[in-house]
MARDO-522395 format. One record per residue: residue number from 0; residue in one letter; x, y, z of N, C-alpha, C in turn. Coordinates in steps of 0.1 Angstrom, whole numbers, plus 5000, padded with zeros to 4 digits. Example, Ala and Ser with C-alpha at 12.3 -4.5 7.8 and 13.67 -1.06 7.14 Angstrom:
BEGIN
  pos  code   n.u   n.v   n.w  ca.u  ca.v  ca.w   c.u   c.v   c.w
    0     A  5132  4943  5078  5123  4955  5078  5132  4967  5078
    1     S  5128  4978  5071  5137  4989  5071  5129  5000  5079
This chain:
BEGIN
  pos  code   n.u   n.v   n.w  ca.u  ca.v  ca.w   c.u   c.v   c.w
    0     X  6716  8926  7511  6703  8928  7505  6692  8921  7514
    1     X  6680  8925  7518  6674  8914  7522  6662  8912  7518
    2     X  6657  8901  7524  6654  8890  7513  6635  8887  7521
    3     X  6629  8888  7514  6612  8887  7513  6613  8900  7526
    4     X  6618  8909  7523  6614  8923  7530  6622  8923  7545
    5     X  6631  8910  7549  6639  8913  7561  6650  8925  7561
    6     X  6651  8932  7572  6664  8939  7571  6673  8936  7567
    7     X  6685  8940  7568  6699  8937  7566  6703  8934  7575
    8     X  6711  8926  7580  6717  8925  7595  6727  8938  7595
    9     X  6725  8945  7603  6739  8957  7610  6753  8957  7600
   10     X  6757  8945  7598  6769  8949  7595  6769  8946  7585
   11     X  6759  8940  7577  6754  8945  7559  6755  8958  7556
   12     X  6752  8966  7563  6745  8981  7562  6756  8991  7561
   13     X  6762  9001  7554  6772  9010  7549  6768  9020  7558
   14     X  6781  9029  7569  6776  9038  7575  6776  9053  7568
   15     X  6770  9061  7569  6771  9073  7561  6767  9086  7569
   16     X  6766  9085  7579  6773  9094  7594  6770  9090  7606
   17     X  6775  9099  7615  6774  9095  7629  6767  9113  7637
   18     X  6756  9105  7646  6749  9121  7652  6763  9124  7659
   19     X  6769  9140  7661  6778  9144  7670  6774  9152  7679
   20     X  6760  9156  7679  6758  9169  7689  6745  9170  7690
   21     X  6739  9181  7695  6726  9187  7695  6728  9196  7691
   22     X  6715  9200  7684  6716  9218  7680  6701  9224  7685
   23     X  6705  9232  7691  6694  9236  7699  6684  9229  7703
   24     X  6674  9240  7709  6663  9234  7716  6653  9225  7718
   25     X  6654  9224  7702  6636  9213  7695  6640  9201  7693
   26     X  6654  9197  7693  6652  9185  7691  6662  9178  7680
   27     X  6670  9192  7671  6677  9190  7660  6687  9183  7664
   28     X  6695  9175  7652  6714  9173  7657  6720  9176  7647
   29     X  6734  9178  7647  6743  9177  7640  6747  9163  7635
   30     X  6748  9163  7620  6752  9149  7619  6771  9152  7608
   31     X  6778  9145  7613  6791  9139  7609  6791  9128  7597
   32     X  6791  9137  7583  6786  9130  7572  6800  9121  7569
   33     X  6793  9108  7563  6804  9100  7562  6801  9093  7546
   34     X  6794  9107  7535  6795  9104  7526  6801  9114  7515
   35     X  6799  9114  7503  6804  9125  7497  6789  9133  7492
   36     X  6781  9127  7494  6767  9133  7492  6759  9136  7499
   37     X  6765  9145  7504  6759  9149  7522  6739  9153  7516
   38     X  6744  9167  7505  6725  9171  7504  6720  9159  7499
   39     X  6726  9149  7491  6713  9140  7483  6707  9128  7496
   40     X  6718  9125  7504  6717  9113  7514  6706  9122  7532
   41     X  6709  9132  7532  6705  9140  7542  6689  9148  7534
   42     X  6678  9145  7533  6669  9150  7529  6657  9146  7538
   43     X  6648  9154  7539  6633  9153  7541  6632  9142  7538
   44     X  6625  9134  7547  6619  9121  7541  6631  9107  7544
   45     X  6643  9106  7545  6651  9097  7545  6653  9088  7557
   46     X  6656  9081  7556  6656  9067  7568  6667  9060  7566
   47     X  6672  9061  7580  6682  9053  7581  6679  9043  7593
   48     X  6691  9031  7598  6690  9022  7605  6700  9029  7614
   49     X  6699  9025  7625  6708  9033  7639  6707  9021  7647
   50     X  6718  9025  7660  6718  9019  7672  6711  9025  7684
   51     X  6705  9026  7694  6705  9029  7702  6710  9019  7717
   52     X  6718  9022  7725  6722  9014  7734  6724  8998  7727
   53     X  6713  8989  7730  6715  8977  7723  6700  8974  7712
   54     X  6692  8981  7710  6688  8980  7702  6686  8994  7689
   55     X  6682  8984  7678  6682  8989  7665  6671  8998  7663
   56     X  6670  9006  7658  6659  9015  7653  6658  9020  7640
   57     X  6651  9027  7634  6646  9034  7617  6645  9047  7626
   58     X  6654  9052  7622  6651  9070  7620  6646  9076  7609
   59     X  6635  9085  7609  6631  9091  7598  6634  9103  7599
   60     X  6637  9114  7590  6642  9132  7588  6627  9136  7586
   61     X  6627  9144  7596  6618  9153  7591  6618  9169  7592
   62     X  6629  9173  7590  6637  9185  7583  6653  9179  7580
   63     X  6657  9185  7575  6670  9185  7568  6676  9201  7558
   64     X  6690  9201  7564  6695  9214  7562  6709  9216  7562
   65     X  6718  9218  7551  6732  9217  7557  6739  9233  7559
   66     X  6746  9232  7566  6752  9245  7577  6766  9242  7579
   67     X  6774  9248  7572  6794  9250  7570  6793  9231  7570
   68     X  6787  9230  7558  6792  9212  7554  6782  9203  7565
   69     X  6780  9204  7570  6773  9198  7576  6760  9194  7581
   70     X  6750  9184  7580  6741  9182  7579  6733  9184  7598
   71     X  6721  9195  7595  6715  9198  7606  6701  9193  7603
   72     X  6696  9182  7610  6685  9173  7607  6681  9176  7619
   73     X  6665  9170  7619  6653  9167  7632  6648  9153  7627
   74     X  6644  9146  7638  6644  9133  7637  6628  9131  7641
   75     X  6621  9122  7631  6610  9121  7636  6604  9116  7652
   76     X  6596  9122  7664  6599  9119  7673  6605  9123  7682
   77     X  6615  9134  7681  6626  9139  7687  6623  9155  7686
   78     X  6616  9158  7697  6613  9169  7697  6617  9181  7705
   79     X  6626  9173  7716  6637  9183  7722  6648  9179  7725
   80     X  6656  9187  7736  6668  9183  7736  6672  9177  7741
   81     X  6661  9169  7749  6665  9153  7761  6663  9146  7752
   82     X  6652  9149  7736  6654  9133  7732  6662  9133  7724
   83     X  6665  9137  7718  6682  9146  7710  6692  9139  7713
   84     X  6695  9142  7729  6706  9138  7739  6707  9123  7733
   85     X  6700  9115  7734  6700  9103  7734  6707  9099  7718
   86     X  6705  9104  7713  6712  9101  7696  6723  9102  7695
   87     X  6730  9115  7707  6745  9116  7703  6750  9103  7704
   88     X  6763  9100  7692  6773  9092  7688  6768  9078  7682
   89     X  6751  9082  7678  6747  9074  7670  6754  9072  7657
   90     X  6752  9059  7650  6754  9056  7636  6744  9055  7627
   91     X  6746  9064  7616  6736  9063  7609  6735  9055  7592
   92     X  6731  9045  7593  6730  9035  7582  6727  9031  7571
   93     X  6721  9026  7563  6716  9024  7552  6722  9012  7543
   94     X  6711  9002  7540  6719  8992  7531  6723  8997  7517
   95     X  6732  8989  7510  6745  8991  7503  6735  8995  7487
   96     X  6724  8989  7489  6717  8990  7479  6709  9003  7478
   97     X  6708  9013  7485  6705  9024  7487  6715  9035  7486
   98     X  6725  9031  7482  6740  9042  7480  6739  9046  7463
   99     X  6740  9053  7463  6746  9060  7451  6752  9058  7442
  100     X  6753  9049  7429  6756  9047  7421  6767  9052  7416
  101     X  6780  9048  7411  6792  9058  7409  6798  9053  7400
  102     X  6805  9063  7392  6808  9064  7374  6819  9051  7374
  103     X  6824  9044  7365  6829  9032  7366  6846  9037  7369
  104     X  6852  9030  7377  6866  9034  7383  6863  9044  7399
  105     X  6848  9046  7402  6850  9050  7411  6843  9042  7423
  106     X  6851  9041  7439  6846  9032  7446  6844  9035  7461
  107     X  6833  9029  7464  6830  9036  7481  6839  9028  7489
  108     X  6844  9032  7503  6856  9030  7511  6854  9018  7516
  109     X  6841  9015  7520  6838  9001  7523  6843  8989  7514
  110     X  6837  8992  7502  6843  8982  7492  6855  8974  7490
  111     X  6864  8989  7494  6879  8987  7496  6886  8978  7507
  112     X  6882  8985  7523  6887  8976  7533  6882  8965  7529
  113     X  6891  8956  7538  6890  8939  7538  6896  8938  7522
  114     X  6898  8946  7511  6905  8934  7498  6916  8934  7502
  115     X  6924  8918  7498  6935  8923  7502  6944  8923  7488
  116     X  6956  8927  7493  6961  8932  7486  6974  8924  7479
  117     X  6982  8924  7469  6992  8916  7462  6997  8925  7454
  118     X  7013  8923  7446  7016  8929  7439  7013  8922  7424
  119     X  7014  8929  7414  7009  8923  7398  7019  8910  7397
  120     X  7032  8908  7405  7040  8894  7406  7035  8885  7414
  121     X  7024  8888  7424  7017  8877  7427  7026  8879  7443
  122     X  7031  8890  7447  7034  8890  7461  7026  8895  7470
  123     X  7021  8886  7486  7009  8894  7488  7014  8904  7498
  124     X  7009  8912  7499  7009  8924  7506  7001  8925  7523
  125     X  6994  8923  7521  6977  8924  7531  6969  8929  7524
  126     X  6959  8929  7536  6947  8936  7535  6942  8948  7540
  127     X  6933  8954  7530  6932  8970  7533  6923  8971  7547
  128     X  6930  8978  7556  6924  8977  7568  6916  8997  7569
  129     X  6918  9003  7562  6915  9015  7561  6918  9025  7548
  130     X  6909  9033  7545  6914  9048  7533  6912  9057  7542
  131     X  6918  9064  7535  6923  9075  7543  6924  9089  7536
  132     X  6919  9096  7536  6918  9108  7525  6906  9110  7517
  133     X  6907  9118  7509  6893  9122  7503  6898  9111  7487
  134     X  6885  9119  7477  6885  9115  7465  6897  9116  7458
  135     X  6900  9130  7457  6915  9140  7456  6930  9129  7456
  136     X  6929  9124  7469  6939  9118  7476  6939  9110  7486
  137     X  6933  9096  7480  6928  9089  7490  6944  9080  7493
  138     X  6943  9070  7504  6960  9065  7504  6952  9052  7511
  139     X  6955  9040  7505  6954  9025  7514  6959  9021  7524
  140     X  6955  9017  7534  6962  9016  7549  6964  9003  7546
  141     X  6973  8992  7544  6969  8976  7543  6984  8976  7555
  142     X  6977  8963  7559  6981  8958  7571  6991  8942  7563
  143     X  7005  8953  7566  7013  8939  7558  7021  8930  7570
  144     X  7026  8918  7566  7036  8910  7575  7043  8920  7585
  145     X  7049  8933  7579  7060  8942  7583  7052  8954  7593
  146     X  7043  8957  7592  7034  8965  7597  7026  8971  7587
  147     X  7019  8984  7591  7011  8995  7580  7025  8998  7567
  148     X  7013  9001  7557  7021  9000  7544  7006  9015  7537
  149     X  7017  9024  7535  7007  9032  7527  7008  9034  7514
  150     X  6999  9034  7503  6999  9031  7491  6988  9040  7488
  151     X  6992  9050  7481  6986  9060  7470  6976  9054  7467
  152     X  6963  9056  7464  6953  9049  7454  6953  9057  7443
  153     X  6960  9054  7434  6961  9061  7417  6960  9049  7408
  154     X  6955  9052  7402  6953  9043  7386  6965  9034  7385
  155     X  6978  9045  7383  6992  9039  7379  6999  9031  7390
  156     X  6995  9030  7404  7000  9022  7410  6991  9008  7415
  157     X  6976  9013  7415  6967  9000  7416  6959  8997  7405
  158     X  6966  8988  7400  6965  8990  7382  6949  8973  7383
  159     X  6946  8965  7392  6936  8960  7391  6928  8962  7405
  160     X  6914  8964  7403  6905  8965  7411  6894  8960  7412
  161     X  6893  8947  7419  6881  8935  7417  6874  8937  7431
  162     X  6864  8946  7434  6857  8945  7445  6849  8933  7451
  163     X  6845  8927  7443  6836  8917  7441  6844  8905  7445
  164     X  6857  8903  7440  6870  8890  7445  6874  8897  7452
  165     X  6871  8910  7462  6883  8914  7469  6900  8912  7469
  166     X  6901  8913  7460  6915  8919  7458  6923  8932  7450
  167     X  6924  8936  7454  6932  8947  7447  6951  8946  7438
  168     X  6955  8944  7427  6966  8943  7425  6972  8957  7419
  169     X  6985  8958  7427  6992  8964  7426  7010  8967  7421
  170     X  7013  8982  7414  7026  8982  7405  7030  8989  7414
  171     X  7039  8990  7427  7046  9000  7434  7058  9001  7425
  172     X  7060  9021  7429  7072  9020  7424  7083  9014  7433
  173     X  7096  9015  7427  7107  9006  7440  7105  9013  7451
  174     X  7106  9010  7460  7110  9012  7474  7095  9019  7482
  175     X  7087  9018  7475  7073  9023  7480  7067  9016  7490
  176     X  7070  9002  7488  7062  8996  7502  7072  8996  7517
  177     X  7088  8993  7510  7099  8997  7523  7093  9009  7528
  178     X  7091  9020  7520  7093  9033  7519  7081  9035  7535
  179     X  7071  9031  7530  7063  9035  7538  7055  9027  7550
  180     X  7066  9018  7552  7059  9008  7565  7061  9014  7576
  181     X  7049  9009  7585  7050  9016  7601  7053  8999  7609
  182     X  7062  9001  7617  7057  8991  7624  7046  8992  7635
C-alpha cells in the first residue's frame, strides 16, 4: 500500500499482464492477461505501473477491446507502431489494493507463492514456488527437500489456508507427495 500518496515499490505491485505484440498501425498492442478479469481490469480509463528498460512508468488506456480472449488496448501517447514497439514484453501492474475482491475461499496466485507449506502433522513440505492451472484445476508447485511436489489445490487436500501467516496446511492422500516429486 503506499503511504501519504507514494507508489508501491515494483514488487509490491500484482502483475495482471504482459504487452505481447503490436496490433496494427496506430499504436494498439496485444496484451497477455494474467487475470481472470480480463474486460473489468482492461477498460478505458485504467492505469497501470510498467517497466520500460530501467525505468518505471503509468500507462493509461485509452481504448480498450477484447478479441478471441484477449485484450487489444492503445496506450495513452502511443500513437504508432514505433511507439508500440517499445512496449512489447512489458509488465503490466497494479497494487494489490486495486484487485478485485474475491468470494471467501477464493485466492489470487500471488497470495499463494512463497506460503510454505506443511502437512496437518506438522511435517514441512516447502514452499509454493508456483500454480499452475486455471480456477477449475489449479495444482501447487512447492519446492520440497526431495525436489517439485505437485499437490491438487482442493478443499479436501489443503484443508488450512492462512495467506496472511503464509502457510498453507495440508491432508495428502498416501503416496501423493512420493507420488508426485520431480527431482
Amino acid at each position: 500500500m503506499a503511504i501519504d500518496g507514494a507508489l508501491p515499490a515494483w514488487d509490491e505491485l500484482v502483475l495482471v499482464g504482459r504487452i505481447v505484440r503490436t496490433h496494427g498501425l496506430r499504436g494498439h498492442v496485444v496484451v497477455a492477461a494474467e487475470t481472470d478479469f480480463v474486460e473489468e481490469r482492461f477498460q478505458t480509463g485504467a492505469t497501470f505501473r510498467t517497466r520500460i528498460g530501467d525505468r518505471e512508468d503509468t500507462l493509461t488506456l485509452t481504448s480498450a477491446r477484447i478479441q478471441n480472449g484477449r485484450p487489444i488496448v492503445s496506450v495513452e501517447g502511443c500513437e504508432r507502431i514505433e511507439d508500440a514497439e517499445r512496449l512489447i514484453g512489458s509488465e503490466l501492474r497494479v497494487p494489490e489494493a486495486a484487485l478485485q475482491p474475491l468470494e471467501p475461499g477464493m485466492y489470487y496466485q500471488h497470495q499463494l507463492v512463497g506460503c510454505q507449506v506443511e502437512t496437518v502433522g506438522g511435517e514441512p513440505v516447502g514452499p509454493v514456488v508456483r500454480v499452475q492451472g486455471g480456477a477449475a484445476a489449479s495444482l501447487l508447485t512447492i519446492q520440497g527437500p526431495r525436489g517439485e511436489v505437485l499437490v491438487p489445490f482442493v478443499r479436501d487436500i489443503c484443508v488450512t489456508i492462512d495467506v496472511a501467516g503464509r502457510r498453507i496446511a495440508i491432508a495428502p492422500p498416501a503416496g501423493l507427495l512420493e507420488l508426485n516429486e520431480r527431482p
